[in-house]
VODREN-630659 format. One record per residue (C-alpha): residue in three letters; x, y, z. Coordinates in steps of 0.25 Angstrom, whole numbers, padded with zeros to 4 digits, always signed. Example, Ala and Ser with C-alpha at 12.3 -4.5 7.8 and 13.67 -1.06 7.14 Angstrom:
2
Ala+0049-0018+0031Ser+0055-0004+0029
! end
This chain:
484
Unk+0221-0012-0083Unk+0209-0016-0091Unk+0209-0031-0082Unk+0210-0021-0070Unk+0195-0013-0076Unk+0190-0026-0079Unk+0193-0032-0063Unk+0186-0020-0058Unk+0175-0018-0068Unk+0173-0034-0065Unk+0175-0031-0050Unk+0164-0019-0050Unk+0152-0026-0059Unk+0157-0039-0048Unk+0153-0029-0035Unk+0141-0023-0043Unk+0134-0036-0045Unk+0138-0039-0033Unk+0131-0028-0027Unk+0119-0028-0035Unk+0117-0044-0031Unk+0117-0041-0017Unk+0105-0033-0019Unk+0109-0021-0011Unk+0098-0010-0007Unk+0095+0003-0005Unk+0089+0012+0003Unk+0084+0026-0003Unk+0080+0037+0007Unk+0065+0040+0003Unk+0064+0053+0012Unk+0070+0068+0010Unk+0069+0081+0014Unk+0067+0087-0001Unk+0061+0102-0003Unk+0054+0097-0015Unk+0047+0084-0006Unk+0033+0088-0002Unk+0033+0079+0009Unk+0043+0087+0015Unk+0032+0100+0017Unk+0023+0101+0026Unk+0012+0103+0017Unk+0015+0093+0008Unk+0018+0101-0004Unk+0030+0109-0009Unk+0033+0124-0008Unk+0027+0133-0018Unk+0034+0148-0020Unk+0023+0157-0011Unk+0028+0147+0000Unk+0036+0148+0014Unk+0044+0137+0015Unk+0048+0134+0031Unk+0060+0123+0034Unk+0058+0122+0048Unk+0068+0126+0058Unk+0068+0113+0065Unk+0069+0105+0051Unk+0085+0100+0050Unk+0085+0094+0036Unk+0094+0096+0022Unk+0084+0100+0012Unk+0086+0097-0003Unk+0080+0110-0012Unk+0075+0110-0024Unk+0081+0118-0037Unk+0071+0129-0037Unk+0059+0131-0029Unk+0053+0144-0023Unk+0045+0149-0011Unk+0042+0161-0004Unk+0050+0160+0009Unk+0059+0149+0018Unk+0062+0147+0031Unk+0074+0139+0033Unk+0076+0128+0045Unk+0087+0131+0056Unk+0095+0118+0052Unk+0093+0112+0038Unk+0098+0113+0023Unk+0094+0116+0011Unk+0101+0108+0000Unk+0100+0114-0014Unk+0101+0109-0027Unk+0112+0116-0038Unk+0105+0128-0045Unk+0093+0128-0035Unk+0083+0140-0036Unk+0077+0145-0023Unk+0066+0158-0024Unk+0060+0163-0013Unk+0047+0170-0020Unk+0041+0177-0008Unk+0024+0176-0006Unk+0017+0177-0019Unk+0004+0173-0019Unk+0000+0164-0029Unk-0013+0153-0031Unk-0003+0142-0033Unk+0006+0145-0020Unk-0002+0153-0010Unk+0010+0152-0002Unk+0011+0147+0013Unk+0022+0140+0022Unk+0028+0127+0018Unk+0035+0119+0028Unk+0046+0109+0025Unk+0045+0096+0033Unk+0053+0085+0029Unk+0053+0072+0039Unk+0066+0067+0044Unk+0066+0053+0041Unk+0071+0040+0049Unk+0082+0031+0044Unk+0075+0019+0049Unk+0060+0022+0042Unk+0059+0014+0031Unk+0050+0023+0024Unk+0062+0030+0021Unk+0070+0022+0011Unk+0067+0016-0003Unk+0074+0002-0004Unk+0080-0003-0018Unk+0084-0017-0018Unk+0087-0030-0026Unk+0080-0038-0017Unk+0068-0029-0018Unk+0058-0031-0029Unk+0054-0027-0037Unk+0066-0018-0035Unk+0062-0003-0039Unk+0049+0001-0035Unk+0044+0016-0034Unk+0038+0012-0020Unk+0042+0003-0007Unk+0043-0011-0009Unk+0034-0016+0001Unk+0042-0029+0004Unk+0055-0023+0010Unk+0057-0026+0024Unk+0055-0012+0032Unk+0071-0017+0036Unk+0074-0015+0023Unk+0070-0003+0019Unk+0080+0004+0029Unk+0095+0004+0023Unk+0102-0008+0028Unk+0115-0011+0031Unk+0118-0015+0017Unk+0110-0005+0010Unk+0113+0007+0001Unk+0107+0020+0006Unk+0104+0032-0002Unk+0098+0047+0000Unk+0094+0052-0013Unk+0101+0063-0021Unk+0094+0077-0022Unk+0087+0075-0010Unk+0089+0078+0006Unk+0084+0069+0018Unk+0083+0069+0032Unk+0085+0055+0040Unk+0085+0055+0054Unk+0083+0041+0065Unk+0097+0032+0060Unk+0097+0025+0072Unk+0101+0015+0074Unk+0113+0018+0066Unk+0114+0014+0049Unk+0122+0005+0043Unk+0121+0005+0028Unk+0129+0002+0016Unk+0130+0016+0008Unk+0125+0029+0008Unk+0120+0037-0003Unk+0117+0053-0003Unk+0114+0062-0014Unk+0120+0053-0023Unk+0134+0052-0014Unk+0138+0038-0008Unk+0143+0042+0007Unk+0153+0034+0015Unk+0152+0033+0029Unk+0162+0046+0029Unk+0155+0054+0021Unk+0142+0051+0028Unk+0150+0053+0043Unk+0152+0068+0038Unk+0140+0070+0033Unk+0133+0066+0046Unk+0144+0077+0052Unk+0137+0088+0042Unk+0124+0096+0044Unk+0120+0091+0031Unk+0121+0077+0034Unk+0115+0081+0050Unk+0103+0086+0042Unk+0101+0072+0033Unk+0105+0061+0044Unk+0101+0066+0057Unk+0107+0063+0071Unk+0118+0058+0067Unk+0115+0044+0064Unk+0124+0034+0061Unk+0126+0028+0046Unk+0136+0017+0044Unk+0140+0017+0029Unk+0145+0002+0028Unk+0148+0000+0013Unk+0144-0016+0015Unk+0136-0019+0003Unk+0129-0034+0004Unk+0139-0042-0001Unk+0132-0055+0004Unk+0124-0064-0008Unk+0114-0067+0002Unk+0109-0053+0005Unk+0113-0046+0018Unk+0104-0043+0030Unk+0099-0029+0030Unk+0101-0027+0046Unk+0090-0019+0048Unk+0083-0031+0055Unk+0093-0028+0067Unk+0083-0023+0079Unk+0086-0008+0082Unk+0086-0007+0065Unk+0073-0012+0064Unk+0067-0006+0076Unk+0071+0006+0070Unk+0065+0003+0056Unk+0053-0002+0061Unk+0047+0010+0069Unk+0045+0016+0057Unk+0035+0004+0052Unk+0022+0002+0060Unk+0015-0012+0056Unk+0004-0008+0048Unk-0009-0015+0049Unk-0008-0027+0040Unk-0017-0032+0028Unk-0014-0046+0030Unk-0017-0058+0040Unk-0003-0064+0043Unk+0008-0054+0039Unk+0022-0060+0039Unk+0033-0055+0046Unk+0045-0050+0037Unk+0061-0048+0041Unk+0064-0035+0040Unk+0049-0029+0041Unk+0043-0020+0054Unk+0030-0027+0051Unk+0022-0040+0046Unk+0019-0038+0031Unk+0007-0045+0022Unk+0017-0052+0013Unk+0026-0063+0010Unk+0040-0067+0012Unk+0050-0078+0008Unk+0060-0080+0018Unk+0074-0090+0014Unk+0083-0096+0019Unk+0094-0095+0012Unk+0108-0106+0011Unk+0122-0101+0009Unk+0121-0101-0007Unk+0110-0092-0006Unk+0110-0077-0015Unk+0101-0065-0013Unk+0101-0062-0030Unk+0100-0076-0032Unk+0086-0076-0022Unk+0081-0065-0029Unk+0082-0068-0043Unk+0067-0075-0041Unk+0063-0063-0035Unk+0067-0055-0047Unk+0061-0064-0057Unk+0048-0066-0052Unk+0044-0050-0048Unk+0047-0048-0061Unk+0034-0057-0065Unk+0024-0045-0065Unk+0015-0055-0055Unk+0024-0051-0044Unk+0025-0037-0049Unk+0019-0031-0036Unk+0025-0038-0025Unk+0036-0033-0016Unk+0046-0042-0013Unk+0060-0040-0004Unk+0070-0050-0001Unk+0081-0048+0011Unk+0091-0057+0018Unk+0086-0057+0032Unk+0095-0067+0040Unk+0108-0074+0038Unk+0101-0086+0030Unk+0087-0079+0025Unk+0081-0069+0015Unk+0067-0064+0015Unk+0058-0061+0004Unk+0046-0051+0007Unk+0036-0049-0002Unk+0023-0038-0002Unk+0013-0035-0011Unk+0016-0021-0020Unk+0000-0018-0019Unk-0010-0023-0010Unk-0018-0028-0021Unk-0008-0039-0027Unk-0007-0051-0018Unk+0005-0059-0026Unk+0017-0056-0014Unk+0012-0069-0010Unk+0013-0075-0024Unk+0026-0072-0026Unk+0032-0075-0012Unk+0026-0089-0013Unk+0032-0091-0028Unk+0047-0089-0023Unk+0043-0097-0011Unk+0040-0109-0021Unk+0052-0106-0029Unk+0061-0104-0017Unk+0055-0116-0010Unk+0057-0125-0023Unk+0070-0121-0024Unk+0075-0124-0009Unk+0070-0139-0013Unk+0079-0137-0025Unk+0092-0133-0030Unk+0092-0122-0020Unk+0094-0112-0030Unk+0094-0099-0022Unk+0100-0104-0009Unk+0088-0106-0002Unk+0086-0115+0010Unk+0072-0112+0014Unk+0061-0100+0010Unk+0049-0098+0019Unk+0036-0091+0014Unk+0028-0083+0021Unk+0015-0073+0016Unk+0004-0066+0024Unk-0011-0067+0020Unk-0012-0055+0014Unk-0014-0060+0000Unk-0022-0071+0004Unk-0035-0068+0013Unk-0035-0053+0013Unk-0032-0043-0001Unk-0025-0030+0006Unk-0028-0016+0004Unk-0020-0006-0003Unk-0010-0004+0006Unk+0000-0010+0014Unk-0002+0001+0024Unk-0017+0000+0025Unk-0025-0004+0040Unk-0036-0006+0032Unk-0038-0022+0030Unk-0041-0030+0015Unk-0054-0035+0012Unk-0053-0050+0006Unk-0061-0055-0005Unk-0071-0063+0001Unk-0072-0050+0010Unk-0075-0040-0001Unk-0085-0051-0008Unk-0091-0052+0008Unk-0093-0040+0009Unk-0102-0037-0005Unk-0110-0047-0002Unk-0111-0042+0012Unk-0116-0028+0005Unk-0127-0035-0005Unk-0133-0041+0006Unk-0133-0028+0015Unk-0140-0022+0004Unk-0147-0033+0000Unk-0155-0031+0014Unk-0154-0017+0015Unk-0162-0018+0002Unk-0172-0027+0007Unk-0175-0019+0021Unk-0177-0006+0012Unk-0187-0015+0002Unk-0194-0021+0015Unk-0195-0007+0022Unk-0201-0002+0010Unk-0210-0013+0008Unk-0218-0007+0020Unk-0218+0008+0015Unk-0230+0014+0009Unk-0231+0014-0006Unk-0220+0004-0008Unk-0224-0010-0015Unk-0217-0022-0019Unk-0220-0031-0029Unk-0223-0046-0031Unk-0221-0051-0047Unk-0230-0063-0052Unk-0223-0068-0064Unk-0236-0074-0071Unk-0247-0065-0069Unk-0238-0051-0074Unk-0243-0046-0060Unk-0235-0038-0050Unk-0244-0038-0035Unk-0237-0026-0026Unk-0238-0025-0011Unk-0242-0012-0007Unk-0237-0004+0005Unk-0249-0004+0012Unk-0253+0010+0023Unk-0247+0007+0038Unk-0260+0002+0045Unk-0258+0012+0056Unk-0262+0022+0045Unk-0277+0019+0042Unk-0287+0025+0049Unk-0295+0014+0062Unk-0304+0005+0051Unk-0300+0010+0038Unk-0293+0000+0029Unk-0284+0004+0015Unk-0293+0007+0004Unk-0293-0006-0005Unk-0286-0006-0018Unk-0291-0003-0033Unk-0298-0015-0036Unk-0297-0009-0051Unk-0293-0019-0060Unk-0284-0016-0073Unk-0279-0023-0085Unk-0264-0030-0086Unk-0263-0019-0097Unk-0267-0008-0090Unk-0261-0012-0077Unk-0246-0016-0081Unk-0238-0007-0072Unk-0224-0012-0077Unk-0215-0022-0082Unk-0208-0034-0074Unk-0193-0028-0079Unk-0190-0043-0073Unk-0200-0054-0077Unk-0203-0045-0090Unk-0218-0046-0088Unk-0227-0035-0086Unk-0236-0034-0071Unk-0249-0031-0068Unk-0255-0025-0056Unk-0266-0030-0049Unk-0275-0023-0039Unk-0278-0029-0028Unk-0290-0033-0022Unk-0298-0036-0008Unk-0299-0049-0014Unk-0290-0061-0012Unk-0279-0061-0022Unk-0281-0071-0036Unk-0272-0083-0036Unk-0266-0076-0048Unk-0262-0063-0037Unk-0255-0072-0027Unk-0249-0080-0038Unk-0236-0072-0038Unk-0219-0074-0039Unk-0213-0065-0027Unk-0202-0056-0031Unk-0190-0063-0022Unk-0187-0047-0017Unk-0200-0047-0013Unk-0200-0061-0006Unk-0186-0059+0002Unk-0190-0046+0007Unk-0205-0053+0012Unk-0197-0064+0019Unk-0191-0054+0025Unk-0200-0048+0031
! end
């Protein structure tokens, strides 16, 4: 009897392993039609108790309660359900006002979702990393993100959902609701129910297969196949990309700024044995930040994707070309993970132009080279616009400018002078004081420059001294006369 435990606790840990090396994924629902989700409300926000809260006639969905809430009034749809935890509290308070809740008609509007929008799922996966992420991993194939053949599905407990366009029809490997696995006739009678019309509408057709990936290579996802991918990929416009060369990816409605490792692969060749690199170097803080997926995409080749977590870390690249070398050296080699070839391929993205913050953004990234460009480019607008106010001034009334001679402590200014359309026919400017005073008494200022102190001179109707015109010109002043 014990030998008989042993076989099948051996058996069972053999088929777990087994299961867990063939890397398996699965598919979460994301979406549902929760009364406690605010996206489900028109105005964004939950029910307070002074509110009406309206289910539209027209809305056919299975509703999941909360265990207590309270408003003033419902209005229930024509066709729908309300599910109910155990022990819930339901008050209906009537109107009261009160400052907190003025009270005012809520409408519940949850979105039936489609099968085929990948937005809908979270994927888990071995051949993900990193492997748990509270967000979506960037580098998984669009094909990918939608339950393949192969794949575990679930819908999550204590909560209601509504799925609608499973055409063309599903093919997946288990099924998971509320915490129940469903066989195929379990799920056949649920699609017969009200209930199960109201989660899976127009009676789609989901094949449970039980086939778990058995193969050491992987196994191809089959949503590559046309009417699937078609299906899939009118969900996903191209957005406007970041980068000069995007690469085209298997599996991906669109190019991509990234880099990929494609492989052949030989006969001895194991997808856990491929992967082992994978784990040991993204757990090297470097490559902390990069997304990176690997799926098998034909009968002799797996492809690697890898993306940039945040727009500001440009090492995908780095990384993708370090397996490359160690693949590469390895193909001349032993041969040691059943390679044959590997091909490396990356956009430009984190060469010639830095991205902005997202991935989604039309706006286009501005280089190095560009941001230095363009602050010079500023300098020297202001730089001119400084120079026009200085030469426009120069030939205001009132408004001198001064020439500094270094070895006479003297400063000469040039005086605005009155517009000669101003004088009277035959009068002339009055000349200047010819009142001379001492360096002492005349020092205006000090030179906060040279550190010497200045003097000014009065001019005179006379020719200037050789020690007036003997002067060093202030390079401000001298660009701005050249100008002129």
């Amino acid at each position: 009897m014990t030998s008989k435990w042993l076989f099948s606790l051996a058996l069972v840990g053999f088929c777990c392993s087994l299961r867990l090396s063939m890397g398996h994924d699965a598919k979460i629902w994301a979406t549902n039609t929760n009364f406690n989700n605010p996206r489900n409300w028109r105005e964004g926000r939950l029910p307070c108790p002074n509110d009406r809260v309206i289910f539209p006639a027209s809305s056919s969905v299975l509703i999941f309660m909360p265990e207590s809430f309270s408003v003033s009034e419902v209005v229930l749809p024509i066709n729908g359900e309300l599910v109910f935890p155990k022990n819930a509290i339901f008050n209906l308070t009537g109107r009261t006002e009160t400052a907190s809740c003025p009270g005012q008609d809520v409408l519940f509007q949850p979105n039936v979702e489609s099968w085929y929008n990948p937005d809908n799922w979270n994927v888990t996966s071995e051949r993900m990393f990193p492997e748990t992420h509270p967000r979506r991993n960037k580098a998984v194939p669009h094909a990918y993100q939608v339950p393949c053949r192969w794949d575990r599905v679930q819908f999550p407990a204590q909560s209601s959902f509504s799925v609608q366009g499973i055409e063309p029809p599903v093919s997946i490997a288990s099924l998971q609701i509320n915490n129940r696995i469903y066989s195929q006739i379990d799920l056949d009678a649920l699609l017969s129910t009200p209930t199960g019309k109201l989660l899976f509408h127009n009676n789609p057709s989901i094949q449970i297969t039980n086939s778990l990936c058995t193969d050491p290579k992987g196994c191809i996802c089959g949503n590559e196949e046309d009417l699937i991918f078609s299906a899939i990929c009118k969900f996903k416009p191209c957005p406007n990309l970041m980068c000069l060369d995007p690469i085209e990816v298997a599996g991906h409605c669109c190019p991509i700024c990234g880099a990929k490792l494609t492989a052949k692969f030989d006969t001895d060749f194991k997808m856990q044995r491929f992967l082992e690199l994978h784990q040991n170097l993204h757990s090297n803080e470097l490559f902390d930040r990069v997304d990176s997926f690997t799926s098998r995409i034909s009968e002799n080749e797996v492809q690697t994707v890898f993306v940039d977590y945040t727009s500001t870390n440009f090492v995908a690249n780095k990384l993708a070309q370090l397996m490359n070398s160690i693949y590469k050296a390895d193909v001349n080699s032993i041969r040691s993970y059943g390679i044959s070839a590997i091909d490396f391929q990356k956009s430009v993205r984190f060469e010639s132009q830095p991205p902005t913050t997202d991935q989604h953004s039309s706006s286009s990234g501005m280089s190095p080279g560009g941001v230095a460009a363009l602050v010079i480019s500023i300098f020297i607008c202001l730089g001119l616009g400084a120079a026009l106010y200085v030469y426009r001034k120069r030939q205001l009334d009132g408004f001198s400018f001064a020439r500094f001679d270094l070895r006479s402590d003297k400063i000469e200014l040039e005086l605005g002078t009155t517009p000669h359309d101003e004088l009277e026919p035959g009068e002339t400017p009055p000349p200047p004081s010819a009142t001379s005073v001492s360096k002492d008494e005349s020092k205006g200022f000090d030179n906060p420059i040279y550190g010497t102190s200045v003097t000014s001179e009065a001019p005179s109707d006379t020719e200037e001294s050789t020690e007036t015109r003997d002067f060093v010109e202030n390079p401000m002043f001298q660009l701005f006369e050249d100008t002129q």
